[in-house]
N, C-alpha and C positions, 0 to 999 in steps of 0.2 A: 375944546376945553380951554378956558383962556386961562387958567393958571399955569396952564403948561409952558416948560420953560421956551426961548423961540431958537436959541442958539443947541445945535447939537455936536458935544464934542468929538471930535471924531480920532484917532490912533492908527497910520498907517503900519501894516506889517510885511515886508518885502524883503525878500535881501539883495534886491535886483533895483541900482540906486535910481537907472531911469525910468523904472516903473514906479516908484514912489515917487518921484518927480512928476509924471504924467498925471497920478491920481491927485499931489496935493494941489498942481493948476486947477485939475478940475474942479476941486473942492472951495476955488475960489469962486466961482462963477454959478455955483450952485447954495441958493437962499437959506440961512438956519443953520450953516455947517461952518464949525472951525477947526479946524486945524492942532491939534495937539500938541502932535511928537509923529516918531518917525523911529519904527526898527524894523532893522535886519535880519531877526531871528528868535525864536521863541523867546530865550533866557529873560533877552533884553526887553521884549512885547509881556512878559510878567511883572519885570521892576517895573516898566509905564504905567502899566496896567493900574499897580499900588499906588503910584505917586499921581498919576494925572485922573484917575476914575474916569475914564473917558463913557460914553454912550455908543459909542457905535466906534467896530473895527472893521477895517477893510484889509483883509489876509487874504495872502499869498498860500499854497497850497506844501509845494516845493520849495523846502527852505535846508539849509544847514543844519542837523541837529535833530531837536522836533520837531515833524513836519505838521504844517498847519492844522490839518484834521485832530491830531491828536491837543495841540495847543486849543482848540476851540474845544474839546473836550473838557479838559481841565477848566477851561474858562465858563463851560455851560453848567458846570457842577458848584460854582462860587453862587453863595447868593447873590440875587438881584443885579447880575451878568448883564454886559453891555453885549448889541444886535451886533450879530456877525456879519456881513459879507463878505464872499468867498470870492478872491481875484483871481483867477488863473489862467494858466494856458493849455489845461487839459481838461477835454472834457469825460473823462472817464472816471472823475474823482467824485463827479456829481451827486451816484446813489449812497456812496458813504456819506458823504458829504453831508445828507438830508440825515443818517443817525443822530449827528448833532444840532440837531433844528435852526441850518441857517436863516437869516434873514433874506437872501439874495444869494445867487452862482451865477458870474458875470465870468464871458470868458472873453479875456487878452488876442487883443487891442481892447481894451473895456472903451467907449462910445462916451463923449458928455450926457447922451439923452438917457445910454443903459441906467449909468450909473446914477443920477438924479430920480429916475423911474423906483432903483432900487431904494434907496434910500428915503424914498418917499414912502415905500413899504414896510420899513424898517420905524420908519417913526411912528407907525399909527400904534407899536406895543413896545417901544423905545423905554431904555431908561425915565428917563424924565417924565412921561406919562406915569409909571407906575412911582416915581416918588412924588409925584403931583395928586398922588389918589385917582389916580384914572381908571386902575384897578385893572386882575388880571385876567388871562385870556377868557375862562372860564367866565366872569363875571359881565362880561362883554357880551357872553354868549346867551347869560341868562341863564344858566343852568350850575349845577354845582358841580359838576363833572364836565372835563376835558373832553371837546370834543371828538368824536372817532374817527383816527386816521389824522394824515399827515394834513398840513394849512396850505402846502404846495405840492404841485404834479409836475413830475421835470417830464417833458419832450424833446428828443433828439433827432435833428433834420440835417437836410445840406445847411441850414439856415442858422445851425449854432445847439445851441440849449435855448428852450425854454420853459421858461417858469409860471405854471397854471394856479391861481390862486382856487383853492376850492370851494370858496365861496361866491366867486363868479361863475361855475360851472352849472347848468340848466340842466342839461343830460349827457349819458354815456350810452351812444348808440354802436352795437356789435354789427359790424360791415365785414362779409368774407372775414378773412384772417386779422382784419384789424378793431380797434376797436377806438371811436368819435368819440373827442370830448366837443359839445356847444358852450360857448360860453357868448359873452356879448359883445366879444372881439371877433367873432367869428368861429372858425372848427379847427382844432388840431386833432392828428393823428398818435396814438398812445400808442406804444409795445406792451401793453398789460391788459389782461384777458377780462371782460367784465364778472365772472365768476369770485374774480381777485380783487375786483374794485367792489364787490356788493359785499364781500365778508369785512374789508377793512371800512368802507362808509357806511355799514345797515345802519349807523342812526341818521343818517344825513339821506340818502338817497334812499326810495322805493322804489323794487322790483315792478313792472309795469305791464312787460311782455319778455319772452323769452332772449328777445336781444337788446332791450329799454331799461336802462335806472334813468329815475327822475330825481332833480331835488327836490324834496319837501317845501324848503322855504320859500320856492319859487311858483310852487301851482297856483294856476289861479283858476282852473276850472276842468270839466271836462267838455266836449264837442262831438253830438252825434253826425256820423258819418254814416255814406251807404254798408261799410265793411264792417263798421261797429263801435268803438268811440276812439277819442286821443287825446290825452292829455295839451291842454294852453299852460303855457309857463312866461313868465316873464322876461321880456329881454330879449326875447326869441322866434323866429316864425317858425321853427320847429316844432310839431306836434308830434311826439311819439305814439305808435298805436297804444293801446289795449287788450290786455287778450281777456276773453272770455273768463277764463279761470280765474283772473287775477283782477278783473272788473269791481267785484264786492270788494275786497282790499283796499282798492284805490277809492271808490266813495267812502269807504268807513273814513280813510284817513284826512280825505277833504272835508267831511263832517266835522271833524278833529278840529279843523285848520280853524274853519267858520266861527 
């Protein structure tokens, strides 16, 4: 959208003076981003908040006072609320953390590439889009209602957190105890049973086989095999089966698609 604005202001929130130092270097070397202000503690991250109308915070979790989670609360209840990213050094604050719809959970040492990565995420539903008319999530989606279930799927490895956009997700394959997410980055491993990921996505993903959800937006066909069929999805060499019982379903719905 080219009326959108190019610069996004951004509000560090820290009380930790060499981690707001770290993130505002970074924020120099990263395209579209300026630099606000800078606090140490909720109170203060609310008077900015008033005075500067930033678009995107970068908060700290563990602060003095109110601790961040609850400060992004407050802040996700004010109209047309500037993209949170969450900076911390714990990764256990993650699942609450998603109650408040962050934009981003980067965890400390935050990376020039995380943090760029994130923010790039941040700006496709940014302030500035929605005062540009870019319009909101919902309207993006095409539909009048919010789509079901969360926009991200957090993963916890040796490797850190990570944060799965759900609409780069092709399927959720049940393995032994664990259960696959494919995406077009490749496979992560979830702690979430797919029985728990079909009741919160059933408008987004189809049942397929008894250890298979698929994305809808992604089918692009089915594939006779000797066993019986598999869903083709985009993005992916992954075909999930089909089972028998769930066969008619799965063509009604690609009839749909057509």
């Amino acid at each position: 959208m080219s009326n959108i604005p190019s610069t996004l202001g951004v509000l560090i929130v820290d009380d930790e003076p060499l981690a707001r130092a770290r993130l505002a270097r970074q924020l120099q070397a990263i395209d579209g981003c300026q630099l606000l202000g800078e606090a140490a503690d909720g109170e203060s991250a609310l008077q900015q908040l008033d005075s500067l109308d930033p678009d995107l915070l970068l908060l700290d979790i563990e602060m003095p006072g109110d601790n961040g989670l609850h400060l992004a609360e407050q802040i996700s209840n004010r109209p047309n609320p500037p993209a949170i990213i969450f900076c911390t050094a714990h990764d256990e604050f993650a699942l609450p953390a998603f109650a408040v719809a962050p934009s981003g959970y980067l965890l400390k040492p935050v990376s020039l590439e995380q943090l760029a990565q994130a923010i790039a995420k941040a700006r496709r539903l940014s302030k500035p889009q929605l005062k540009a008319g870019g319009g909101t999530l919902q309207e993006e989606a095409g539909t009048g209602s919010q789509p079901s279930g969360r926009r991200q799927i957090k993963a916890v490895s040796r490797r850190g957190v990570q944060l799965l956009d759900v609409d780069d997700i092709r399927c959720f394959i049940a393995e032994d105890k664990y259960v696959i997410a494919h995406h077009s980055r490749g496979e992560t491993i979830l702690d979430e049973s797919l029985k728990e990921l079909e009741s919160e996505f059933s408008a987004r993903f189809v049942r397929v086989h008894r250890s298979a959800l698929v994305a809808v937006e992604h089918i692009v066909g089915l594939r006779k095999v000797a066993s019986g069929y598999q869903v083709q999805l985009d993005g992916t060499d992954v075909e999930p089966p089909v089972s028998r019982r769930l066969l008619g379903q799965v063509k009604e719905c690609i009839s749909e698609l057509a």
